[in-house]
BAZAMI-846864 format. One line per 10 residues: number of its first residue (from 1); their letters; for each residue z, y, x of N, C-alpha, C. Coordinates in pm, whole numbers, always signed. Each point is the difference from the previous one (the first is absolute). Layout:
REM BAZAMI-846864
NUM) A) Z:Y:X:Z:Y:X:Z:Y:X; ...;
END
This chain:
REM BAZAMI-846864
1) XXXXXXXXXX) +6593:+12928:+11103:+138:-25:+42:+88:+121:-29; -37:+139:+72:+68:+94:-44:+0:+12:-185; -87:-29:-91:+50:+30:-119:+93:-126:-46; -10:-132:+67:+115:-112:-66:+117:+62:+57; +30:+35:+122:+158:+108:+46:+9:+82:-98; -103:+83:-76:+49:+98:-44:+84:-19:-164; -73:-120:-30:-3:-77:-111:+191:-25:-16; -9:-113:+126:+174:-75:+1:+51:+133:+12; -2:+145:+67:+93:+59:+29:+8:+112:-140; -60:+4:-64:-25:+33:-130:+72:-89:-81;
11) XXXXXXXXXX) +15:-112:+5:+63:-115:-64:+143:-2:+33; +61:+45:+81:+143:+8:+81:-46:-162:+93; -61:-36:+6:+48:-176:+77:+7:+58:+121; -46:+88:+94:+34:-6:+118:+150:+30:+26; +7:+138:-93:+176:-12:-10:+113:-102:-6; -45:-69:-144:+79:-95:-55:+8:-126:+133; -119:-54:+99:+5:-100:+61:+68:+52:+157; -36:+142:+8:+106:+15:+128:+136:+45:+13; +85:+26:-156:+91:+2:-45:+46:-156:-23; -25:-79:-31:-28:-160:+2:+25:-68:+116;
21) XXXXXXXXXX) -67:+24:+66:+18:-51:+170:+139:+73:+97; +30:+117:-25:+93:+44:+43:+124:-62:-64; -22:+24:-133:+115:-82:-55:+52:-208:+85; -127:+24:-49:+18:-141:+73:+39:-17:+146; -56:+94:+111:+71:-32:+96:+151:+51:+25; +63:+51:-103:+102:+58:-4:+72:-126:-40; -28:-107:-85:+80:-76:-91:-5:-110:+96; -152:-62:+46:-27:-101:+58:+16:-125:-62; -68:-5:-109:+31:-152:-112:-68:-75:+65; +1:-160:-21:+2:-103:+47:-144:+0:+7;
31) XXXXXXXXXX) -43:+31:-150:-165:+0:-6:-8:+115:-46; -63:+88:+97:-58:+147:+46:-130:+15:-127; -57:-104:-54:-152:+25:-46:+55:-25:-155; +58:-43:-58:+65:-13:-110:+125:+116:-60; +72:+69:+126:+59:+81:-58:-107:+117:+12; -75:+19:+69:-108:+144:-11:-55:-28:-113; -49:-89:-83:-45:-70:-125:+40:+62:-115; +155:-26:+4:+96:+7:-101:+11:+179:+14; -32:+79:+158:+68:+151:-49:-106:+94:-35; -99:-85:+25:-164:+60:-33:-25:-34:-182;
41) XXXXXXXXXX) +63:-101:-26:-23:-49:-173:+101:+127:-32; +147:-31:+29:+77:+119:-73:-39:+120:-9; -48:+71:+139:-118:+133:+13:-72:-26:-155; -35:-83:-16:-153:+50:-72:+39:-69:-149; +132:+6:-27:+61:-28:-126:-2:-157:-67; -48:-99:+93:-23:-118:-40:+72:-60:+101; +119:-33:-45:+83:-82:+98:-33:-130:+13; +26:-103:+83:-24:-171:+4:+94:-39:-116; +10:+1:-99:+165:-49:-42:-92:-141:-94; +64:-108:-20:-25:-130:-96:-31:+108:-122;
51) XXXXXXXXXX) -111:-148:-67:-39:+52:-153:+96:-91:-73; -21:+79:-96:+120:-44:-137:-43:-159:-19; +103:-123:-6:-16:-104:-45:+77:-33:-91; -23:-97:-77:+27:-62:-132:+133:-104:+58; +33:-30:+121:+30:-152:+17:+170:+134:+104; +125:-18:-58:+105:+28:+115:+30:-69:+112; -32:-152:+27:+68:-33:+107:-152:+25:+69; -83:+85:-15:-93:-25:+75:+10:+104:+150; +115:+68:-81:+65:+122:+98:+77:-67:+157; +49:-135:-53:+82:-46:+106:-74:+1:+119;
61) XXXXXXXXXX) +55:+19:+159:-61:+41:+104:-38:+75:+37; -133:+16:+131:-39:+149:+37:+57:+91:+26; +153:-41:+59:+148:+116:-23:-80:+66:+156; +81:+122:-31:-28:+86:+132:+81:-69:+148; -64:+121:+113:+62:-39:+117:+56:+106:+50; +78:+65:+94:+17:+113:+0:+101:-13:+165; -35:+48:+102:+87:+19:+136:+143:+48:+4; +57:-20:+115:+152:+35:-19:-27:+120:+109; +78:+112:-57:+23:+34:+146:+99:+76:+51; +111:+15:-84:+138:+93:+36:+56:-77:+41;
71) XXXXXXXXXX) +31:-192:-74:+108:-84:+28:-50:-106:+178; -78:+36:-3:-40:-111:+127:+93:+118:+110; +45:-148:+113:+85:+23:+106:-51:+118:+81; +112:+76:+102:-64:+88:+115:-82:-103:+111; -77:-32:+40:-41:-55:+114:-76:-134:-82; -16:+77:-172:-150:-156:-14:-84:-23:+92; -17:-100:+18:-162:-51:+39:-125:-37:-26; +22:-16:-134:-92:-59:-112:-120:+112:-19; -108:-61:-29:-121:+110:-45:+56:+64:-126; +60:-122:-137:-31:+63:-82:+93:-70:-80;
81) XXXXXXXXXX) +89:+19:-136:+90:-63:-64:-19:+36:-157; -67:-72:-54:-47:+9:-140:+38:-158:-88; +42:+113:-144:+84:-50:-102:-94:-39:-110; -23:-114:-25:-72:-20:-155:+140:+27:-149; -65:+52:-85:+127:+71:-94:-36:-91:-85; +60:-100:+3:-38:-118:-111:+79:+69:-137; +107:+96:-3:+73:+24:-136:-103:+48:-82; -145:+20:+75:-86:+103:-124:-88:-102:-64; +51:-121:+7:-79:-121:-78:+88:+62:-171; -59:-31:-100:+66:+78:-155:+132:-117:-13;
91) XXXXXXXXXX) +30:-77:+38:+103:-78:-15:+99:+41:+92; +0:+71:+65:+115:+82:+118:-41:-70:+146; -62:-108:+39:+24:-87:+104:-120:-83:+48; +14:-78:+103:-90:-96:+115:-30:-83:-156; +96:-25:-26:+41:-145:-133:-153:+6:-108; +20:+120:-39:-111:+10:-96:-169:-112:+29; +2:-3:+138:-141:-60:+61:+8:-157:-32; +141:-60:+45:-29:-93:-44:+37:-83:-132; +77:+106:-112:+51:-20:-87:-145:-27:-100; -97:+114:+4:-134:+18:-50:-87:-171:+58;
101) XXXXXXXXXX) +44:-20:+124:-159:-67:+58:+103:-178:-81; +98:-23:+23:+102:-157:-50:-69:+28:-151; +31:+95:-99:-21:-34:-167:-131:-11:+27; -95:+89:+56:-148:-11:-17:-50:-159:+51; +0:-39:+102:-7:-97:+64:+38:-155:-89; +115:+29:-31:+78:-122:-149:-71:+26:-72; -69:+107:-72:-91:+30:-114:-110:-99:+51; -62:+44:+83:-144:-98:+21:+53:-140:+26; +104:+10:+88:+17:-166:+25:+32:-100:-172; +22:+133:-77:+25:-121:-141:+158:-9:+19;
111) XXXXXXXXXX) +100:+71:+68:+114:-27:-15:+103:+56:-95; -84:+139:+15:+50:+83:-119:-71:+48:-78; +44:-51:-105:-69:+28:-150:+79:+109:-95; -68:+16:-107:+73:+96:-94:+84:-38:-53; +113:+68:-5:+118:-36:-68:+99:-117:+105; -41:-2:+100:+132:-68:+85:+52:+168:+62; +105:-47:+57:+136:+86:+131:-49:-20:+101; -11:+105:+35:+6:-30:+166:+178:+61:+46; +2:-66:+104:+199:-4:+52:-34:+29:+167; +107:+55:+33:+23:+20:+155:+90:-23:+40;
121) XXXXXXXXXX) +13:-17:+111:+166:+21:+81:-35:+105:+93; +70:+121:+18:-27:+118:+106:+118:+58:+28; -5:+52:+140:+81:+108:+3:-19:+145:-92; -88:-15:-27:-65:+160:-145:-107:+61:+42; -60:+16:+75:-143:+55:+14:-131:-68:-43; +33:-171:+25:-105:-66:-86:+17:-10:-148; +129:-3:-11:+30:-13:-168:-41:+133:-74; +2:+118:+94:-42:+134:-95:-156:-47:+33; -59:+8:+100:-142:-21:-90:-64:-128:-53; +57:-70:+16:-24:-150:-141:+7:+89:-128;
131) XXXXXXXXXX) +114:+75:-31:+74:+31:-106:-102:+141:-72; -77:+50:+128:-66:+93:-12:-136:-71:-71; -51:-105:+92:-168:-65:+11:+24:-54:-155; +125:-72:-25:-26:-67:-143:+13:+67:-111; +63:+129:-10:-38:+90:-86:-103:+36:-64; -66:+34:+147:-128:+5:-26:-111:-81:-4; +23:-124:+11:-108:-132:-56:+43:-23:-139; +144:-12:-40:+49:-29:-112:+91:-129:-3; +79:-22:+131:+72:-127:+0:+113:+23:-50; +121:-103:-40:+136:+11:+39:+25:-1:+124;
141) XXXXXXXXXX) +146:+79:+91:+5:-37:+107:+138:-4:+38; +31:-126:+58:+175:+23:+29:+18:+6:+128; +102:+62:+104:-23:+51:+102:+176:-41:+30; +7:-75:+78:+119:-28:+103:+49:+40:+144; +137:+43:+10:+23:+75:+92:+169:-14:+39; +54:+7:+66:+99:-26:+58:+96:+158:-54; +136:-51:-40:+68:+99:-82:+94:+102:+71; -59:+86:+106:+53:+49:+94:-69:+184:-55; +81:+48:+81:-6:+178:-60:-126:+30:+14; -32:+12:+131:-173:+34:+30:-101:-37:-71;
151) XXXXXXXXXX) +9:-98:-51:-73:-44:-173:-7:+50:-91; +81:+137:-5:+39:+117:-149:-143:+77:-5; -131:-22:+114:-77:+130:-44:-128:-129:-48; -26:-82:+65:-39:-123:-12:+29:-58:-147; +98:-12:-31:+29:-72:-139:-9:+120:-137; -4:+116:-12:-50:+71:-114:-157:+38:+31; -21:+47:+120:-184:-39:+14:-46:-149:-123; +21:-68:+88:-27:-175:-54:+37:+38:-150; +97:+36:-45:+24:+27:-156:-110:+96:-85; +6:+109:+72:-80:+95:-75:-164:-28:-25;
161) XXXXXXXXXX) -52:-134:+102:-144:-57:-13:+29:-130:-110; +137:+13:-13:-26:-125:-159:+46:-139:+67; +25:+10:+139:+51:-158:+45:+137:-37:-33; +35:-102:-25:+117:-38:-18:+28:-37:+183; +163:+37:-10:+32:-5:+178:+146:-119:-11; -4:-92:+72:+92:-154:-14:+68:+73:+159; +130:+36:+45:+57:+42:+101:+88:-187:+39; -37:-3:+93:+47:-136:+102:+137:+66:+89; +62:-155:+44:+131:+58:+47:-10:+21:+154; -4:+146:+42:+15:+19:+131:+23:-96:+141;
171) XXXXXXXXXX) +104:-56:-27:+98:-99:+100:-85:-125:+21; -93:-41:-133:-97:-87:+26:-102:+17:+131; -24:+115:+6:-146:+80:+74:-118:-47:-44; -118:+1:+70:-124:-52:-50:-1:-146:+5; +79:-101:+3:-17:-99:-87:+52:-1:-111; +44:+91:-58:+67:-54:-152:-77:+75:-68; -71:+118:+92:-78:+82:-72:-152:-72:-56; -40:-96:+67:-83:-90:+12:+1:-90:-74; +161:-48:+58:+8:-120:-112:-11:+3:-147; +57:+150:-79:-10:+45:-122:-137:+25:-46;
181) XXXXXXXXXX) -86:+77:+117:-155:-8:-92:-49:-126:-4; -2:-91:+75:-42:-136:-12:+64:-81:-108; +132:-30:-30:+42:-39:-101:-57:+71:-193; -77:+136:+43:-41:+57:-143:-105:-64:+36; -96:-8:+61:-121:-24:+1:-14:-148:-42; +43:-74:+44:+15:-166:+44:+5:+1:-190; +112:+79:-77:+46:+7:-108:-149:-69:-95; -99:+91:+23:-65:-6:-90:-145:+67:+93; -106:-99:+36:-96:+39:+47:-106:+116:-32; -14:-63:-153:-94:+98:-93:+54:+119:-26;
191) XXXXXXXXXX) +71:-13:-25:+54:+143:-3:+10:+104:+126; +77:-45:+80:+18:+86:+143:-93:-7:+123; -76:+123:-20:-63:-25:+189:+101:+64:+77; +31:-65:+71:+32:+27:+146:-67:+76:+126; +45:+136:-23:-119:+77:+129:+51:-77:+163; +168:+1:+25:+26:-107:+77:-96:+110:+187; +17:+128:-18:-4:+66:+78:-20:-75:+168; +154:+3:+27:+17:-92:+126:-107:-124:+69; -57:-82:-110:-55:-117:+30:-191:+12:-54; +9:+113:-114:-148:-12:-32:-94:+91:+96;
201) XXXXXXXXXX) -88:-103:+30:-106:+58:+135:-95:+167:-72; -5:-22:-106:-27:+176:-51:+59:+89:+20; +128:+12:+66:+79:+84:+62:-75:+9:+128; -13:-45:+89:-32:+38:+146:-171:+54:-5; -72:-93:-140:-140:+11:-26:-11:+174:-15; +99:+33:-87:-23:+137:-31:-22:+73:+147; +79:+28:+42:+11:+57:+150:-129:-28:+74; -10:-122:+43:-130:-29:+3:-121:+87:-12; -20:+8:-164:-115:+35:-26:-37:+181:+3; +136:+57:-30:+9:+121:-9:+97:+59:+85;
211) XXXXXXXXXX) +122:+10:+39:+76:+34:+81:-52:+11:+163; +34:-106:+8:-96:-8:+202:-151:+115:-27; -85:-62:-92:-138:+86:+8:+62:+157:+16; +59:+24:-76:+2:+143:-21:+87:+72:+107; +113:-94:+35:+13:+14:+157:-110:+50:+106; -54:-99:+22:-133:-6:+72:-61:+144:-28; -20:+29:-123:-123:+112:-11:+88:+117:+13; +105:-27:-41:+122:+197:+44:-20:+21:+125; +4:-120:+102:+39:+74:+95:-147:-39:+134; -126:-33:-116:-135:+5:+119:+22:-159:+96;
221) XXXXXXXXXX) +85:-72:-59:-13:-110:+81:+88:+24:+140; +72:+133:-14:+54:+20:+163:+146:-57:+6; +40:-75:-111:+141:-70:-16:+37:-93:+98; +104:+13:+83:+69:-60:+102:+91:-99:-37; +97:+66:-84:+145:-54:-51:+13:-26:-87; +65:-83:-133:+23:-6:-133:+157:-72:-31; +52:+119:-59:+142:+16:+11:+36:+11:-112; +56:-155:-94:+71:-5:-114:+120:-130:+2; +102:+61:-118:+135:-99:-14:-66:-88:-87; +87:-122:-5:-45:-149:-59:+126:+3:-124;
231) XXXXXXXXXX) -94:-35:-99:+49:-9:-100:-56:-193:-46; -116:+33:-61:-47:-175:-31:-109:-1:+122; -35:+102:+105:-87:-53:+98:-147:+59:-40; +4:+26:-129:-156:-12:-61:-78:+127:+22; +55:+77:+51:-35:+134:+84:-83:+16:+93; +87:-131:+127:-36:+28:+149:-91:-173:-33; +24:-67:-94:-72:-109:+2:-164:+32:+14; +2:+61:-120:-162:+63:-43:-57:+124:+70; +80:+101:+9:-31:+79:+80:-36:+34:+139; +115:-73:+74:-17:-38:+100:-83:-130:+42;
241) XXXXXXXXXX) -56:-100:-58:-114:-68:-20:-101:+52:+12; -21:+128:-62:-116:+60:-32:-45:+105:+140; +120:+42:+47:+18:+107:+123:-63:-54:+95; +44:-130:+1:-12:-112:+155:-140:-68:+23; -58:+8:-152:-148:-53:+8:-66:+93:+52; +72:+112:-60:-143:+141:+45:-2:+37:+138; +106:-11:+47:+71:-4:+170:+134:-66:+51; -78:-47:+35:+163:-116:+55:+104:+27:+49; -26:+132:+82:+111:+100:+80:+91:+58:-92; -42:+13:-139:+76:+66:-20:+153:-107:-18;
251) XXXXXXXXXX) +97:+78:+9:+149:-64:+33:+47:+29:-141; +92:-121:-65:+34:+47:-110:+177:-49:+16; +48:+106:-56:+177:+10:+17:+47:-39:-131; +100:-123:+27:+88:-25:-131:+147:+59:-3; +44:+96:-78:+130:+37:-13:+87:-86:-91; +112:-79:+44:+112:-53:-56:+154:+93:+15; +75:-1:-125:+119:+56:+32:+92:-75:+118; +78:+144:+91:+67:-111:+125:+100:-88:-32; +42:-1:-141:+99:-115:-22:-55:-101:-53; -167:+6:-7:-38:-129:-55:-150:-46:+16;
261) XXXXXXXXXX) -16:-72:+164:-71:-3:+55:-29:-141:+36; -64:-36:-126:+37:-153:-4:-136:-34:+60; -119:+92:-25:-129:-64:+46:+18:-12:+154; +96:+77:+59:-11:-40:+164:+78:-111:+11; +103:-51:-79:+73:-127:+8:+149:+48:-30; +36:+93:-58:+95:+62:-4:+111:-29:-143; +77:-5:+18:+91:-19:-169:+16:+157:-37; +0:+6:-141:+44:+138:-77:+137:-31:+57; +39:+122:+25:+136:+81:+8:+48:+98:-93; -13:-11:-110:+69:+56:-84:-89:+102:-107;
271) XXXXXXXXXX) +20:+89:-83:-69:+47:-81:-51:+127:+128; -147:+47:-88:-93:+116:+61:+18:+49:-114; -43:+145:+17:-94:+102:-86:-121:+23:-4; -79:-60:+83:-163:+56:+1:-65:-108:-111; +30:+64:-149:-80:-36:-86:-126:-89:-4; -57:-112:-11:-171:-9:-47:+7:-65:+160; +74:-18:+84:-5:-107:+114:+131:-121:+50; -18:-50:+69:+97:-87:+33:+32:-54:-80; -36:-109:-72:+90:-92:-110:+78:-109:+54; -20:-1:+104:+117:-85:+82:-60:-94:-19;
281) XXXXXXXXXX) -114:-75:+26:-101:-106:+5:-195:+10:+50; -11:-92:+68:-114:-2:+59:-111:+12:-133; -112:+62:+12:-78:+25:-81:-118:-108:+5; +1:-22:-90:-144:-145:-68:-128:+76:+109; -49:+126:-1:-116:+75:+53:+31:+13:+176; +140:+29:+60:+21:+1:+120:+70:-78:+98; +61:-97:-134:+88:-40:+72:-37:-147:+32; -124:-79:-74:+27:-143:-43:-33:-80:+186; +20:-125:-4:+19:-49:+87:-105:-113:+51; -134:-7:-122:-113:-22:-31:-49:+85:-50;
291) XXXXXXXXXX) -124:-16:+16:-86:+84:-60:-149:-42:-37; +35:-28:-134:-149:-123:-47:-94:+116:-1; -115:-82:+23:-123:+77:+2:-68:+69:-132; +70:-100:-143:-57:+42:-98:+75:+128:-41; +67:+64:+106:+108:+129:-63:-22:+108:+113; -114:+46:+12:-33:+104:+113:+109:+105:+57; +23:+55:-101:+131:+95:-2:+133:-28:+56; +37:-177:+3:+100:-51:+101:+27:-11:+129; +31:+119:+70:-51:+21:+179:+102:+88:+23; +93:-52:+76:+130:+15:+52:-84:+126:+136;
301) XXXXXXXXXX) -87:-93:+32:-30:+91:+135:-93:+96:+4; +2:+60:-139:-108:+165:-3:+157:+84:+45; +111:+7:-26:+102:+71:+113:-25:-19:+176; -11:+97:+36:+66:+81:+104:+87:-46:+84; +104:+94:-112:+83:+39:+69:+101:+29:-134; +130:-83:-6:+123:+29:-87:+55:+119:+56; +51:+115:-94:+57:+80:+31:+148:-15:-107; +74:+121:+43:+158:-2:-139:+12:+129:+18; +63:+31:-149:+103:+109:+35:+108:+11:-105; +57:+85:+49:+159:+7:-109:-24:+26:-126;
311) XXXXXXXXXX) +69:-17:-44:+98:+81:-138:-30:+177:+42; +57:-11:+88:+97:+136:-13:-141:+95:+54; -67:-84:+101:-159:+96:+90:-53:+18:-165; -27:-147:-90:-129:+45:-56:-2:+131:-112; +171:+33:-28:+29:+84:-71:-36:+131:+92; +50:+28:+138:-27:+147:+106:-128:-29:-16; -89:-62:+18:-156:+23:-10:-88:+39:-127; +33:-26:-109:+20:+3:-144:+6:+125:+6; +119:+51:+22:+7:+144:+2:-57:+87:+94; -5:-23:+82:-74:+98:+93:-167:+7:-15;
321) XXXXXXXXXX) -67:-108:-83:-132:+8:-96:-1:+71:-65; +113:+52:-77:+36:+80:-143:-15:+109:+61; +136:+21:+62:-17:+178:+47:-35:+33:+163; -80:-50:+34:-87:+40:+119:-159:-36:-31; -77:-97:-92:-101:+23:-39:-29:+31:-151; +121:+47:-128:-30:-71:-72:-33:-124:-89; +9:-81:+79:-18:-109:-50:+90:-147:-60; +33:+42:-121:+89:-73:-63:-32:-135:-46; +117:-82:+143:-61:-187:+8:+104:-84:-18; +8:-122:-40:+121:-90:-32:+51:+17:+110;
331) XXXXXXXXXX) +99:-115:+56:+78:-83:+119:-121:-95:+97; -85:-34:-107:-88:-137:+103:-116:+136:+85; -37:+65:-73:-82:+90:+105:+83:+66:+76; +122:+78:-27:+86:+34:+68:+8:-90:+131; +47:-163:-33:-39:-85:+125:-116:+1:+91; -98:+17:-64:-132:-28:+73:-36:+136:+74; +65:+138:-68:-45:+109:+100:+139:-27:+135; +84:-24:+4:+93:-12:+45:-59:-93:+138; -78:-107:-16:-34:-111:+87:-148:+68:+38; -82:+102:-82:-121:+22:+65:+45:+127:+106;
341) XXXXXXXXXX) +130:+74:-74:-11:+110:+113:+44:-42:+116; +44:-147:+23:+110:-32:+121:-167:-102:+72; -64:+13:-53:-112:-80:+67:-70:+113:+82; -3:+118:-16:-69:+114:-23:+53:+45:+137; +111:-51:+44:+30:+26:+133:-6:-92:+116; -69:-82:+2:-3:-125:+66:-165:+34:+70; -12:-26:+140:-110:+10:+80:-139:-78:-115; +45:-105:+1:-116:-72:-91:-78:+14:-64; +85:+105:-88:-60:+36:-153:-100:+162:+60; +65:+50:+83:-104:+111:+24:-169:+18:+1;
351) XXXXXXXXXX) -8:+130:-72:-163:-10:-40:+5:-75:-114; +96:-76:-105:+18:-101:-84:-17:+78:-137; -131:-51:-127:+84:+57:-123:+44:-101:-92; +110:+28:-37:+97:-67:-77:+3:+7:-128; -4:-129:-125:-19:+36:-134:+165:-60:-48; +34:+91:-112:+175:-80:-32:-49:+58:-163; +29:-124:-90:-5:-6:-121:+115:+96:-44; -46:+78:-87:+141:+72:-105:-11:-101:-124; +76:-109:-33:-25:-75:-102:+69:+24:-130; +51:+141:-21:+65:+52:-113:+105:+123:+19;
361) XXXXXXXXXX) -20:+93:-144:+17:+130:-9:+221:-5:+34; +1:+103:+110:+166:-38:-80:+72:+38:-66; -60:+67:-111:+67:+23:-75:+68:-82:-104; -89:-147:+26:+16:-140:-33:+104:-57:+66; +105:+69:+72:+116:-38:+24:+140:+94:+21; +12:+56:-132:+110:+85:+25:+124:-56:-40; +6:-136:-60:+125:-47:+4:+49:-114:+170; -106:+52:+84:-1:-47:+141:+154:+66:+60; +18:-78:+118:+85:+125:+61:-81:+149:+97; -91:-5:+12:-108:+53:+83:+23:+142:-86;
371) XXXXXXXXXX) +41:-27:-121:+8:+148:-100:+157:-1:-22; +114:-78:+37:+106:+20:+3:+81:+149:-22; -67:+81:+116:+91:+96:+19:-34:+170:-98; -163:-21:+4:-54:+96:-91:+45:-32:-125; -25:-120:-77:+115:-46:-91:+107:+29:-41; +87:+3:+84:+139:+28:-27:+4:+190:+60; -75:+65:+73:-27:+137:-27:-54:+17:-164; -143:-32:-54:+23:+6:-125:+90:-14:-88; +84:-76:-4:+95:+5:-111:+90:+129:+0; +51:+5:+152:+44:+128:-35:-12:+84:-41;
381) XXXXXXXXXX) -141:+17:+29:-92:+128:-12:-8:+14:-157; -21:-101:-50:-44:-26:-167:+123:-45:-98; +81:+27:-33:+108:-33:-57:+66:-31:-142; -18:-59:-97:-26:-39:-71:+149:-68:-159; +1:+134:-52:-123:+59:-38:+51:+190:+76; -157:+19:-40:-13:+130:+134:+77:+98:-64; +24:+105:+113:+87:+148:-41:-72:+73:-110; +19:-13:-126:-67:+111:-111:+110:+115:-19; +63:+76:+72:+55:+70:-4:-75:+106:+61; -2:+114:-109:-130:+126:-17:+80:+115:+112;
391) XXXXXXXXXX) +102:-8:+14:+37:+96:+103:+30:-33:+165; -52:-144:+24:-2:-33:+127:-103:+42:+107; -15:-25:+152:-76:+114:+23:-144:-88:-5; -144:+116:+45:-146:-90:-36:-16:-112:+46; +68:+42:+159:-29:-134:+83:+127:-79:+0; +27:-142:-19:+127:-76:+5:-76:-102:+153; -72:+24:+66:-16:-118:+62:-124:+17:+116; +52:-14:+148:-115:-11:+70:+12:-99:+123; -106:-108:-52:+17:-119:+123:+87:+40:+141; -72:+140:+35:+48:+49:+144:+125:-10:+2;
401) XXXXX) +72:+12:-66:+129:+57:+15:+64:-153:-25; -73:-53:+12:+57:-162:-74:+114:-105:+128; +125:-32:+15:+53:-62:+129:+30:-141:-36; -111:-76:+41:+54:-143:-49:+146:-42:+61; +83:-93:-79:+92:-33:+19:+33:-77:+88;
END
């Protein structure tokens, strides 16, 4: 025994593993035996990292998890408030999961073959990774979207992967947006698949199979809460499906914008900003009013609990992710930290840990208003075309000194 001690301590491992453990109780990760894993591999020059594969969308998923802890309220209650960073899917977004699992899925079902289109209707996060996935299978892909500003980072993405992008008329909303992909499709069968997001059960399947699991395994099974905005449903359909089998307790929260809260029975009131939610209609996955058996994923009642929030919150929450954790998130997570930190104070939730999707990078929305004002500081700042005058002084310019108008 004394020469195997003498052996490891000759080896550094006694070092390396009680440097390891300290670390760890310093950090306190979800799973204690996996991050000592990972600081004991880096020690010894062999990190955990994936081996090189042949296949890109094979990257989609497995996104990290990572705790909050500057932006949560004075007087939380919650054990614990952790963010899945869906933007580190290679397509920017949540979208990528089920953009990959609809073409793959049509592939086996025989729906899509070589040399047809696949078409969407999206607000732009599914259309960038359709636009992304068919690149890389080798499809055409045309990608539809409603012709409004916030679409400017959305619609040259979608361009630069080779999709052609068909912009629908605003004032319509998501029925005309609907009605236009259906009228291409209807056009000509053979030719166009229809990914048809909203209504195809491989949307919620994805979540399902990978999303909820990996839920589950970030956080040891100790998940309480599951806190995401509704876009087609296919999120909290599958995911939260998946949450509720593994434990029934756990509570899952739907965020709708407050002007358009139709799943509680509510009429839209007018236009929102929180991107990628609220289309001002009940969702095929949450909303339907049956629910046939041959469509698992159709279950109004894996919700909770409806939650809302503004315009104006999901933008202050948005930002206060940015510059109090770092963490740069659209408007819809902006919503969802906004509704988890206000849960976070409620007797209930105490001892509670809480999961809230980041479902995209935001830098994917700077023609938002959420970037309004830095915006219009840039321009000033950048002026065009710039001072080339050789005797002006080094510095022409410092944010600090900057007085918005």
């Amino acid at each position: 025994m004394t020469d195997g001690r003498a052996y490891l301590e000759a080896q550094g491992v006694q070092e390396a593993l009680s440097e390891a453990v300290s670390t760890c109780l310093r950090d306190r990760p979800v799973n204690a035996l996996a991050y000592i894993a990972g600081l004991i591999a880096a020690k010894a020059g062999t990190p955990a990292l994936p081996p090189p594969t042949a296949d890109y969308l094979s990257t989609v998923g497995n996104t990290p998890m990572v705790q909050l802890k500057k932006m949560l309220p004075e007087g939380c209650k919650a054990k614990a408030v952790y963010v899945k960073l869906e933007m580190q899917n290679p397509g920017g977004s949540i979208k990528d999961r089920i953009a990959k699992n609809m073409l793959e899925e049509a592939e086996k079902a025989g729906k899509l073959k070589p040399g047809m289109t696949v078409v969407e209707g999206t607000s732009g996060n599914t259309g960038i990774g359709l636009a992304m996935a068919c690149a890389a299978k080798g499809y055409k892909c045309i990608i539809m979207m409603p012709q409004v500003p916030p679409m400017f980072e959305r619609y040259i993405i979608a361009r630069q992967f080779g999709a052609e992008v068909i912009l629908t008329a605003p004032a319509k909303g998501f029925g005309g947006l609907l009605g236009a992909f259906k009228a291409l499709i209807d056009s000509d069968p053979s030719k166009y698949f229809g990914a048809n997001q909203f209504y195809n059960g491989n949307n919620p399947a994805a979540h399902y199979a990978a999303t909820g699991p990996e839920i589950w395994s970030q956080t040891s099974g100790e998940i309480d809460v599951f806190i995401h905005g509704v876009g087609t449903g296919g999120t909290i359909g599958g995911a939260g499906k998946y949450l509720k089998e593994k434990k029934p307790s756990v509570k899952i929260v739907a965020i709708e914008p407050s002007n358009s809260r139709v799943h509680v029975g509510e009429q839209p009131d007018g236009p929102h900003s929180i991107v990628g939610i609220g289309a001002g209609v009940k969702t095929h996955f949450l909303g339907a009013d049956e629910i046939p058996l041959e469509e698992p994923f159709v279950n109004p009642a894996v919700v909770d609990e409806w939650a809302h929030c503004s315009s104006a919150d999901a933008i202050v929450y948005a930002a206060k992710a940015c510059q109090e954790e770092g963490m740069m998130v659209g408007p819809s997570a902006g919503a969802a930290l906004k509704v988890a930190c206000d849960l976070t104070l409620k007797d209930e939730y105490a001892g509670k840990t809480i999961v809230v999707v980041q479902p995209s990078h935001g830098i994917r929305y700077v023609n938002h208003p959420m970037w309004a004002a830095v915006k219009k500081e840039a321009t000033a700042a950048l002026p065009a075309p710039p001072n080339m005058d050789k005797e002006c002084p080094d510095v022409l310019w410092k944010s600090s000194d900057y007085t918005p108008e």
